[in-house]
C-alpha positions in Angstrom: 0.0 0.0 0.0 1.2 3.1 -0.5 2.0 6.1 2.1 3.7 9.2 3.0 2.9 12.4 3.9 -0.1 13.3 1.2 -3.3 11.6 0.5 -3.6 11.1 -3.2 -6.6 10.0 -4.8 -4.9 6.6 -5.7 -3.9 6.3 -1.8 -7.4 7.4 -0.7 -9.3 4.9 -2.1 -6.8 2.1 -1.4 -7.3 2.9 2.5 -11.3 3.5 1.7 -11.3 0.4 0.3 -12.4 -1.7 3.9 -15.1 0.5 3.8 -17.1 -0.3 0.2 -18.9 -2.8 -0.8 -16.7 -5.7 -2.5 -16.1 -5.0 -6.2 -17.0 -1.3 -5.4 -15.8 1.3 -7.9 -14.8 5.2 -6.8 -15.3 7.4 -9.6 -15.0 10.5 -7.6 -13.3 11.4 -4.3 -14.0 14.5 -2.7 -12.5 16.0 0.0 -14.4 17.8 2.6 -14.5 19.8 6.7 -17.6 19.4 8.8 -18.2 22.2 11.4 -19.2 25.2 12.3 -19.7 28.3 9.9 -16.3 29.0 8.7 -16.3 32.5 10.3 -16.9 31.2 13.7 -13.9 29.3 13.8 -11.8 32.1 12.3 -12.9 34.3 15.2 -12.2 31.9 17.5 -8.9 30.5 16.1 -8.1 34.7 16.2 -9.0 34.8 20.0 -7.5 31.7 21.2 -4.1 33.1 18.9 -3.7 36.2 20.2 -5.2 35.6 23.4 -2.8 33.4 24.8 0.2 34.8 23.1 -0.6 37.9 24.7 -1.2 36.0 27.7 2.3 34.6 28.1 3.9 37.7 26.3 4.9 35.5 23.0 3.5 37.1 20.1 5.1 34.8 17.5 3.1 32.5 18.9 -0.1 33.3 17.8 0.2 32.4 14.6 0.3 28.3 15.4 -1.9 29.0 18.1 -4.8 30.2 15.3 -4.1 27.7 12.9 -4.1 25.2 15.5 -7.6 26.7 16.6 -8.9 26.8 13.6 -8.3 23.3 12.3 -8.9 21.8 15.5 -12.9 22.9 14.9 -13.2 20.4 11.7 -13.5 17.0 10.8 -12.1 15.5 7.9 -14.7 13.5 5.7 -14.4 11.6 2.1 -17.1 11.6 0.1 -16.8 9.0 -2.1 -18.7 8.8 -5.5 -19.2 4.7 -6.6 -21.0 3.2 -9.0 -23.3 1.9 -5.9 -23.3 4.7 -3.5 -22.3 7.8 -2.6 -20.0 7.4 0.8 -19.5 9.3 3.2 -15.9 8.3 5.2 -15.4 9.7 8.7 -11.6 10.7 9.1 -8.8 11.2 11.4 -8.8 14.4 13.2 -6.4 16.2 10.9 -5.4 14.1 7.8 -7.9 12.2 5.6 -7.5 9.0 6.5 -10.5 7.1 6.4 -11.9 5.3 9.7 -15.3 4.6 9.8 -18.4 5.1 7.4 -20.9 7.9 8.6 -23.2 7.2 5.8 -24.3 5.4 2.1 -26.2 7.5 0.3 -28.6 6.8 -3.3 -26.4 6.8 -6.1 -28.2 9.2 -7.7 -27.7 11.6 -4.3 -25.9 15.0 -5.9 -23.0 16.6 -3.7 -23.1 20.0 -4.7 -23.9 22.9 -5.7 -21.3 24.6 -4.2 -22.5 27.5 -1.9 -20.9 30.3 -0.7 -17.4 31.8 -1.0 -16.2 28.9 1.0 -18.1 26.2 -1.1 -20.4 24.7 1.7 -22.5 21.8 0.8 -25.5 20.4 2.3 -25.4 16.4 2.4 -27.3 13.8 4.6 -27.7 17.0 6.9 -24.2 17.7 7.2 -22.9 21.0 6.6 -19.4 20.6 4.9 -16.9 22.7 3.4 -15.5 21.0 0.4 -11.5 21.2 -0.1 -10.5 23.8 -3.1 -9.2 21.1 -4.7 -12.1 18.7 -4.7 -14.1 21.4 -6.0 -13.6 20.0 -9.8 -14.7 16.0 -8.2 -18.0 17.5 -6.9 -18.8 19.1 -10.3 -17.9 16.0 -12.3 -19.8 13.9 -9.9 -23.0 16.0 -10.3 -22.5 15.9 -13.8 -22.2 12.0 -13.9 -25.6 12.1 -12.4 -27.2 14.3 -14.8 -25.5 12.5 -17.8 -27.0 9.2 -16.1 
């Protein structure tokens, strides 16, 4: 199996693949963050920065501080766009490494649209920020559908 650092598509679906149905096919993977609004945690990954490096008179330290903060509020999740299902992966806390399944979905289920400047997506009732680079897998999945 492969590994490293970064989660290719090729290396995402070879760790998904305990979590489809045998024979399953991925046609689309889609990275995406479940939480809160994606203000809220800027505000609060702000507060928690320079709070406590003011606190402890460290202002360098802010910076990791926030971006801790910040990613700390999200979950990872793989949506995963078979020719069964659409899947959606839980994840580990802050790489996208899949670990349990939250949900199967209809096949015909669409992902998108895209919403927002920070490309929120409603699915199975989650709200979910998809990845900037996924955004191109959501589109070809919703097109797959329509094409269907």
């Amino acid at each position: 199996m492969a590994g490293g650092l970064i989660n290719t598509r090729e290396v995402v679906i070879e760790k998904s693949r305990p979590f489809l149905e045998p024979g399953e096919v991925v046609a689309h993977v889609v990275k995406a963050l479940e939480g809160p609004p994606r203000w809220v945690a800027m505000i609060l990954g702000l507060v928690i920065g320079i709070g406590v490096s003011i606190l402890i008179f460290i202002p360098i330290l802010g910076v990791p501080l926030f971006v801790l903060a910040y990613t700390s509020a999200y979950k990872r999740r793989l949506i995963l766009a078979t020719d069964e299902a659409v899947v959606i992966l839980n994840c580990g806390r802050y790489r996208f490494t899949p670990r349990s399944v939250l949900a199967r979905l209809d096949l015909e289920t669409r992902i998108g649209p895209l919403m927002g400047l920070f490309q929120r997506i409603e699915l199975d009732g989650r709200r979910m920020y998809v990845v900037p680079r996924s955004t191109g897998e959501v589109v070809a999945a919703d097109a797959d559908i329509e094409g269907d």
